[in-house]
N, C-alpha and C positions, 0 to 999 in steps of 0.2 A: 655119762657125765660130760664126756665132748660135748654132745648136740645140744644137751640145756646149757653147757655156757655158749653155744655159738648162738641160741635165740633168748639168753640174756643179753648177750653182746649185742644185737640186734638191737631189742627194746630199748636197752640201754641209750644207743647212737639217735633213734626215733626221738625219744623221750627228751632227748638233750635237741634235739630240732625244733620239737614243737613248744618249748621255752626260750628261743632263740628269739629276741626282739626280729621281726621283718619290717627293713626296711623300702616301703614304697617310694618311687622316687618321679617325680613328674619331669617327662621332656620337654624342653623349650625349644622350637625349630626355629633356625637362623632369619625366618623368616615373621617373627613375632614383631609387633610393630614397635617393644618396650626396646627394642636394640638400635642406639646409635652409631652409627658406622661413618668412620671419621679417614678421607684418606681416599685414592683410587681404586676401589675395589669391585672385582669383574661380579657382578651380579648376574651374567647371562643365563647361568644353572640359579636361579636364586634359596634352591634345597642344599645346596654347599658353596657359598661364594667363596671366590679364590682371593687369598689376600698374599699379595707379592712386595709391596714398595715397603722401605723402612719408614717407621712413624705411621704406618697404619693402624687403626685403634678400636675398639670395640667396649662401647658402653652398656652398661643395663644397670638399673636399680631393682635390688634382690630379694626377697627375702625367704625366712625359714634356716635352717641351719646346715644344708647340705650344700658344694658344691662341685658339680665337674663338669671339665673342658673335654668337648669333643670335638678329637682333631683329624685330619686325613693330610700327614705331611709325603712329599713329593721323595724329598732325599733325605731328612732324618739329619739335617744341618740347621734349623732353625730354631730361633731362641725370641722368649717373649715376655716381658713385664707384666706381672699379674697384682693390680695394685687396688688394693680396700681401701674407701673413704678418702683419696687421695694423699694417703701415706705412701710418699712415692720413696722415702729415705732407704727404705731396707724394702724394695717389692721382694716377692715372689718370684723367681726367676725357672721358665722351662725350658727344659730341653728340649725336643719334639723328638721323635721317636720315628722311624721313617712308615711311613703305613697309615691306617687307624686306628686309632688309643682314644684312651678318656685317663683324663688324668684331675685324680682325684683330690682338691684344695681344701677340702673340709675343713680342715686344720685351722685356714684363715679366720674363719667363724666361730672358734672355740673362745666360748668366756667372752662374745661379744653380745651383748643381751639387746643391741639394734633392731627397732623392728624391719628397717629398711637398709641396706648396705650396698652403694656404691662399689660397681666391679669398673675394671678398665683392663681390659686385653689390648698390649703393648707391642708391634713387631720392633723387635731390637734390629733385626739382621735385614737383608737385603737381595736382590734379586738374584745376586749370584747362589745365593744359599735355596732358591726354587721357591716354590709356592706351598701353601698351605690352603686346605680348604675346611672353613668352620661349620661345624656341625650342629652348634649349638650348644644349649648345656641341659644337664640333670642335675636337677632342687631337690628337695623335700619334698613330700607328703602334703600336697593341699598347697603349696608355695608357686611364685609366681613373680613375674614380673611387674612391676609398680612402675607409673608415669616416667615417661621415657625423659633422661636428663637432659636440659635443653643444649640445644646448639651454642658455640662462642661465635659474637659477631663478627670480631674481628677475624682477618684471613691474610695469611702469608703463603706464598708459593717459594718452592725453592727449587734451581737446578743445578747440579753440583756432580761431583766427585767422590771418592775415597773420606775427601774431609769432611763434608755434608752428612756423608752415610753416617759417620762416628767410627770408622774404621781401625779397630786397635786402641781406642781410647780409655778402656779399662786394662791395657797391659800394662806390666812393668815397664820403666823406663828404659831396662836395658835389657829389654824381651822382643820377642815377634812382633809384628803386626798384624799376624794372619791367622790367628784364635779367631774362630767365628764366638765364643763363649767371653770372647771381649771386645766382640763391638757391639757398642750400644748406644744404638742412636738417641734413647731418651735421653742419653748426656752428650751429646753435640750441640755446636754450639746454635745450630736452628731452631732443633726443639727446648733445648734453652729461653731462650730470645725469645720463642713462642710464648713460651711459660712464664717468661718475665712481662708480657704484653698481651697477655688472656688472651691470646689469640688460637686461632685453627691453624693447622697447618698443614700442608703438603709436601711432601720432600721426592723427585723425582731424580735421585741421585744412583749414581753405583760407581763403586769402585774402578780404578782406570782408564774412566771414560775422556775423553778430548773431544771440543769444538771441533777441532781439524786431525786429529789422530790418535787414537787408542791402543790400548794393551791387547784389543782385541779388533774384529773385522767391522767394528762399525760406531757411529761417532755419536752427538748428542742430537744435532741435526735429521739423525734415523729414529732415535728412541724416545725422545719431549713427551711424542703425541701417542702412545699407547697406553691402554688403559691395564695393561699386564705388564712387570717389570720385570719378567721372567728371559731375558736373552733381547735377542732382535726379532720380532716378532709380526704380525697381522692387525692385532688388536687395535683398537681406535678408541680414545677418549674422546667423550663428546665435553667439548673446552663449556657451552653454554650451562652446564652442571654447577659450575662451580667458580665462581669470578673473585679471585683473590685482591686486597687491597691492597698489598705492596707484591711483589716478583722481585726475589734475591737471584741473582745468577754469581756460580763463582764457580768458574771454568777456568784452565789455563796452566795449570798443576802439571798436569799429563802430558799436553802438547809440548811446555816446556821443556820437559824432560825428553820424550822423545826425536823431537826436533833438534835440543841442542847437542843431546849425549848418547841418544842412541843411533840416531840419522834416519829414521822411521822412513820418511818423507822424501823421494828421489822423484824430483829434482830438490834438494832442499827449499822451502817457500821462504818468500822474500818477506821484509818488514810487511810490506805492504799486503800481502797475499794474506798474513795473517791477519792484521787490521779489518781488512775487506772479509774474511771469515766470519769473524767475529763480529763483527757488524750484520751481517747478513743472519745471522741466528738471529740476535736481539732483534731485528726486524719481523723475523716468523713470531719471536715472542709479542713484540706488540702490536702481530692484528689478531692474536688470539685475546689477548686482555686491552682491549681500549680504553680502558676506565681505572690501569694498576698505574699506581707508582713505580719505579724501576732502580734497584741497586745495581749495581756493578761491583764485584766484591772479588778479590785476590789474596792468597793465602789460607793459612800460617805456615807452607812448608818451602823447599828451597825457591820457588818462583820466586818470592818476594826478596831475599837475601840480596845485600849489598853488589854481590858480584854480578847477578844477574841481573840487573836493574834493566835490563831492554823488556823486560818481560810487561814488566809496570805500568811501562812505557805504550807499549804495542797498545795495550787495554786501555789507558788515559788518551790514547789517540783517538782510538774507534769511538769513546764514550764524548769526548770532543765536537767528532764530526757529528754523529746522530745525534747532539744539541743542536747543532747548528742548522742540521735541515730540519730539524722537530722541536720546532720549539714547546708542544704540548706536551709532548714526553721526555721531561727533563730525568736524565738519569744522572743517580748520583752513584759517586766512586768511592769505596771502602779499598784498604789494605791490610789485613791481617798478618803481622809483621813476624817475619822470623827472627825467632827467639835464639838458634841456633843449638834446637836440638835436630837432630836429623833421623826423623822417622815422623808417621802420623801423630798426630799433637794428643796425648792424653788431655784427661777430663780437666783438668787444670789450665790448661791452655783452651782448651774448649771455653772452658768460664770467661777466659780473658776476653776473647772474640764476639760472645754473646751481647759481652758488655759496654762494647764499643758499638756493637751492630743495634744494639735495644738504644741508646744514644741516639744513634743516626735516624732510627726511626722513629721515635718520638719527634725527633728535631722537625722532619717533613711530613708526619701524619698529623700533629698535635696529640698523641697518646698518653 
């Protein structure tokens, strides 16, 4: 009696297999021409490009009712906006997983009877959190990629800081700011401003950096020009890729802070020394972009604070002088005012700053 029920148990498990729907699933390699790829992203291996900067982005138009993300992350600290049809209110939000995963969104698709559906793959996080490399994805059974979405004309570059990344902007107000699971750059106040201004955009930001001194061994002057935002590196952007209409810079965060309160800097640098710093960046930036507009932009954290007003100061100078010898490259000055909370500025503060900055640009583009 054992062995006829252990070869009914058998047939049994068989029989339940071979009524099991199979699901066939077709791969899409990273390299399909339906994929818009938005942002600096290392294509050198183009079987798994590495996506490192925040506000990196990944288009495709979908269809069929499966889907999953194939990922190969570096440290297993990366987080990404997974957004349908540009329902950006509630994305999708992953975690990455450190290694390679597929991570299965199916769900999105459920009781959407679209024959076509707009994906966007989101990096929230930034290069301190390492790289990621896309795999591509797995559709449905006979599905496919549909006409690649087109490009936005418009183009914003941005070089920044902590505040640019969106660093802590989904914390509590009286929480950290070092949840990587709450920074999220799609609510800073660039890609904001982007979105308010259908624009592309570039964000070559990370956390702690200074024009003249960082939280770490190396400044903005080392890192502009690399097309990997993974540390201090080798890599090289080729600037001719990609010619932004406007160029935000808002540097001065970090240095102030260093300089004034931690003493980073021995010999301490003089008004001037910083002035001349700063100046000398914005110059590497405009022979890379001959043809951008130019912000100059400060704040919302203590730099800008009444007490500290030399900081305003140093940057209204340096943006002064390089009018005065360029007059083709009239740069204008923003200040993102401190509100006097003290920490990185949640999304609400973010909004504030977009909204002043999407202003300013209208005012000199005509947008």
């Amino acid at each position: 009696m054992k062995i006829i029920s252990k070869y009914l148990t058998v047939l049994i498990a068989m029989w339940m297999m071979l009524i099991q729907p199979v699901w066939a699933l077709t791969a899409v390699p990273p390299t399909d021409d339906g994929f818009l790829y938005t942002g600096r992203v290392d294509h050198s291996e183009p079987e798994k490009p590495l996506i490192s900067w925040p506000g990196t982005s990944i288009k495709a138009n979908i269809t069929g009712d499966k889907l999953i993300i194939v990922m190969d992350d570096k440290n297993g600290k990366n987080y990404f906006n997974v957004i349908l049809n540009g329902q950006d209110r509630y994305p999708a939000v992953l975690e990455l997983k450190k290694g390679l995963h597929e991570y299965d969104l199916s769900y999105l698709l459920f009781d959407n009877e679209q024959a076509v559906n707009q994906l966007e793959i989101f990096k929230r996080t930034e290069g301190h959190e390492g790289g990621t490399r896309f795999l591509g994805l797995k559709l449905a059974d006979d599905a496919k990629l549909s006409a690649k979405p087109q490009p936005l004309k418009r183009k914003i570059a941005y070089f920044g800081d902590s505040i640019t990344s969106g660093m802590g902007n989904e914390g509590a107000d009286t929480g950290s700011d070092h949840n990587e699971a709450e920074k999220n750059h799609y609510l800073s106040y660039a890609s904001i401003t982007a979105r308010n201004l259908d624009a592309e955009h570039h964000s070559i930001s990370l956390s702690g950096i200074g024009f003249m001194v960082s939280w770490f061994d190396f400044i903005m002057p080392q890192y502009y020009d690399q097309v990997s935002g993974i540390g201090n590196n080798d890599t090289q952007w080729d600037f001719s890729n990609w010619q932004p209409d406007v160029v935000v810079v808002n540097l001065g965060q970090n240095d102030s802070w260093l300089i004034d309160n931690e003493k980073r800097l021995k010999p301490e640098p003089t008004g001037r020394e910083i002035i001349d710093a700063y100046k000398n960046l914005f110059n590497q930036f405009k022979q890379h972009y001959p043809n951008a507009k130019f912000i100059s932009a400060l704040g919302s954290m203590d730099a800008t604070k009444p007490a500290r007003a030399h900081w305003p100061e140093y940057i209204k100078t340096a943006v002064n002088e390089l009018n005065q010898t360029d007059k083709k490259h009239k740069i204008e000055f923003v200040t993102f005012d401190f509100n006097g909370f003290h920490g990185h500025p949640r999304v609400a503060q973010h909004v504030r700053n977009a909204e002043k900055l999407t202003a300013k640009i209208k005012q000199i583009m005509n947008w």
